[in-house]
TIROTOR-295859 format. One line per field, with one value per residue: residue number from 0; residue in one letter; x, y, z of N, C-alpha, C in turn. Coordinates in steps of 0.2 Angstrom, whole numbers, plus 2048, in hexadecimal, padded with zeros to 3 digits. Last residue first. Example, Ala and Ser with C-alpha at 12.3 -4.5 7.8 and 13.67 -1.06 7.14 Angstrom:
REM TIROTOR-295859
pos	c(1 0)
code	c(S A)
neast	c(840 842)
nnorth	c(7F5 7E4)
nup	c(823 827)
caeast	c(844 83E)
canorth	c(7FB 7EA)
caup	c(824 827)
ceast	c(840 842)
cnorth	c(800 7F0)
cup	c(827 827)
END
This chain:
REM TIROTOR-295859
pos	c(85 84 83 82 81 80 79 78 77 76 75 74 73 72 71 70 69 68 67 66 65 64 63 62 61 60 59 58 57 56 55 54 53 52 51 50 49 48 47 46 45 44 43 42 41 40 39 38 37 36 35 34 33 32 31 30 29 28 27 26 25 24 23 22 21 20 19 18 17 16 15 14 13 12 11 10 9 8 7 6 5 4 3 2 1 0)
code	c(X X X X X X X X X X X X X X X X X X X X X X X X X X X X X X X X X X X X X X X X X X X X X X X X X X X X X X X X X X X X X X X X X X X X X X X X X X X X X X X X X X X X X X)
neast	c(F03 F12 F16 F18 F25 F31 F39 F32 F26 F29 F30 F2B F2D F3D F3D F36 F3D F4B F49 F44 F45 F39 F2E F24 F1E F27 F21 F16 F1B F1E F11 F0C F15 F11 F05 F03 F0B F04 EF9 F00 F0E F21 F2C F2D F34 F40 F47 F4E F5A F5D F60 F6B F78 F78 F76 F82 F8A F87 F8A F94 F97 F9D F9A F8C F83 F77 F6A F67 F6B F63 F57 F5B F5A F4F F46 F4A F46 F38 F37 F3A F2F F24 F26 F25 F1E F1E)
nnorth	c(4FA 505 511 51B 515 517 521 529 52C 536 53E 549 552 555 559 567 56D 570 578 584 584 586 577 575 56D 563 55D 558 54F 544 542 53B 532 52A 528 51E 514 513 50C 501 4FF 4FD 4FB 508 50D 507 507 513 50E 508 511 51C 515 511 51C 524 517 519 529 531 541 54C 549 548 554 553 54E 544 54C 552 54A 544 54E 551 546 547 550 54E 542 548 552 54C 544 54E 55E 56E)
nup	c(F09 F04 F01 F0C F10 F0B F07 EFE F03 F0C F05 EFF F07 F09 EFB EFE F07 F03 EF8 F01 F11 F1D F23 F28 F21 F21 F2F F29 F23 F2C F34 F2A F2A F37 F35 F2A F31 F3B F33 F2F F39 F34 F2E F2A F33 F33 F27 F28 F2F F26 F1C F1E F1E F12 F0A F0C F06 EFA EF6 F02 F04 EFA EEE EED EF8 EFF F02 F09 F16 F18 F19 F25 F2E F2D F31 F3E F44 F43 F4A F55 F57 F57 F62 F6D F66 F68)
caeast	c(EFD F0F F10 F12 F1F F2C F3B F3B F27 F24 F36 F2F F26 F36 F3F F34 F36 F4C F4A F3F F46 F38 F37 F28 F1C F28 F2B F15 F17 F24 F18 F09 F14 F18 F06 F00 F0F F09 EF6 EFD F07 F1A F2A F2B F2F F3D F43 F48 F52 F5B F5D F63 F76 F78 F73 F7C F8B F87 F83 F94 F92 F9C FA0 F8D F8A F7D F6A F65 F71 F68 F57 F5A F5F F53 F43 F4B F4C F3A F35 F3E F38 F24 F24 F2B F1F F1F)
canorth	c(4FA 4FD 50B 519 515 511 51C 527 528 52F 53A 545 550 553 554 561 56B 56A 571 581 586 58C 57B 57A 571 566 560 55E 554 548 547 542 536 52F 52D 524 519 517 511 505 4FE 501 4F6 501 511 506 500 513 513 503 50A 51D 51A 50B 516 524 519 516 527 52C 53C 54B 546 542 552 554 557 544 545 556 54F 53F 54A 558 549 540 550 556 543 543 554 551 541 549 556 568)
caup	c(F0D F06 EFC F08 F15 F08 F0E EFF EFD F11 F09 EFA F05 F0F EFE EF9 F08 F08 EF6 EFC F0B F16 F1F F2B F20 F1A F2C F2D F20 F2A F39 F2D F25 F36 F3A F29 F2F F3E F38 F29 F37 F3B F34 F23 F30 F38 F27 F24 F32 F2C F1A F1F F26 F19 F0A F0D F0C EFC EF7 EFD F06 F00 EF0 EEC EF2 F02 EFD F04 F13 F18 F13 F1E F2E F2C F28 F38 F45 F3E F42 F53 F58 F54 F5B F6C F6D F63)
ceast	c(EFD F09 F12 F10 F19 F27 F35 F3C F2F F27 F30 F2F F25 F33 F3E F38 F37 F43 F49 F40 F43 F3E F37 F2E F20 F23 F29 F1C F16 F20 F1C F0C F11 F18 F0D F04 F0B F0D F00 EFD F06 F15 F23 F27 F2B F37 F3F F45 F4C F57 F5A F5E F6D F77 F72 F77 F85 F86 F82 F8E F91 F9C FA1 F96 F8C F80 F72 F68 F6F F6E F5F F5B F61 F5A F4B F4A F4E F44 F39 F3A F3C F2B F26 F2C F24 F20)
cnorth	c(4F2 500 505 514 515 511 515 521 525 52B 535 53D 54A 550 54F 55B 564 568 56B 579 57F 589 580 57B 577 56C 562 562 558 54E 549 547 53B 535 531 52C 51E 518 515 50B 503 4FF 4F8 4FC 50B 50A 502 50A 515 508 50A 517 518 50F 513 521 51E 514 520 529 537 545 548 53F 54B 550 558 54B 544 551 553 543 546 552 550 541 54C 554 548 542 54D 553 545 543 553 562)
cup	c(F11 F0D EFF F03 F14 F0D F0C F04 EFE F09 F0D F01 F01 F0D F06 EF8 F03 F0A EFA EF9 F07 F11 F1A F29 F22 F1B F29 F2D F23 F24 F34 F2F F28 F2D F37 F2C F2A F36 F39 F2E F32 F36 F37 F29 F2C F36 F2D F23 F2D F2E F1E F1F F25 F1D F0F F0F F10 F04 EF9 EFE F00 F05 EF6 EEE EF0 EFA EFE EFF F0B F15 F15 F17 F25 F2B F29 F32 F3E F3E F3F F4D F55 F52 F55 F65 F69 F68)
END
C-alpha cells in the first residue's frame, strides 16, 4: 500500500468512525467542525485529483468486511462534495 493509499484508508476509517458514532457520544456539531475543513481540502483539488481521491476512498470500501462501515465509505466521495462539482 503506498502513502496515498494509507492516508485515504486512515481518512475514510477516521470519518466513517466519527459518522457511525452515537449522537451522545459525539456531538454532531462538533463533528461537524473537526470533518468540514478536511473535507474542504478534497473540494480544493481538480476535477482530475478528486476523480483520484474517490478512487482511493472506493478502494477503502473495498477493503472493509463490515457491512455498515462499507456503505458509508462508498457513501463518503458524495458526503464531502468531491463528486458533484465539475
Amino acid at each position: 500500500m503506498n502513502v496515498n493509499q494509507v492516508l485515504a484508508r486512515a481518512f475514510a476509517s477516521v470519518v466513517v468512525s466519527i459518522d457511525l458514532t452515537d449522537d451522545d457520544d459525539i456531538d454532531p456539531d462538533i463533528a461537524t467542525d473537526i470533518l468540514e475543513p478536511a473535507a474542504a481540502f478534497f473540494r480544493d483539488l481538480s476535477e482530475e485529483g478528486r476523480r483520484e481521491a474517490t478512487s482511493l476512498i472506493l478502494q477503502c470500501a473495498e477493503m472493509e468486511d463490515n457491512p455498515e462501515r462499507k456503505r458509508a465509505i462508498l457513501e463518503l466521495p458524495e458526503a464531502i462534495g468531491i463528486l458533484d462539482e465539475s
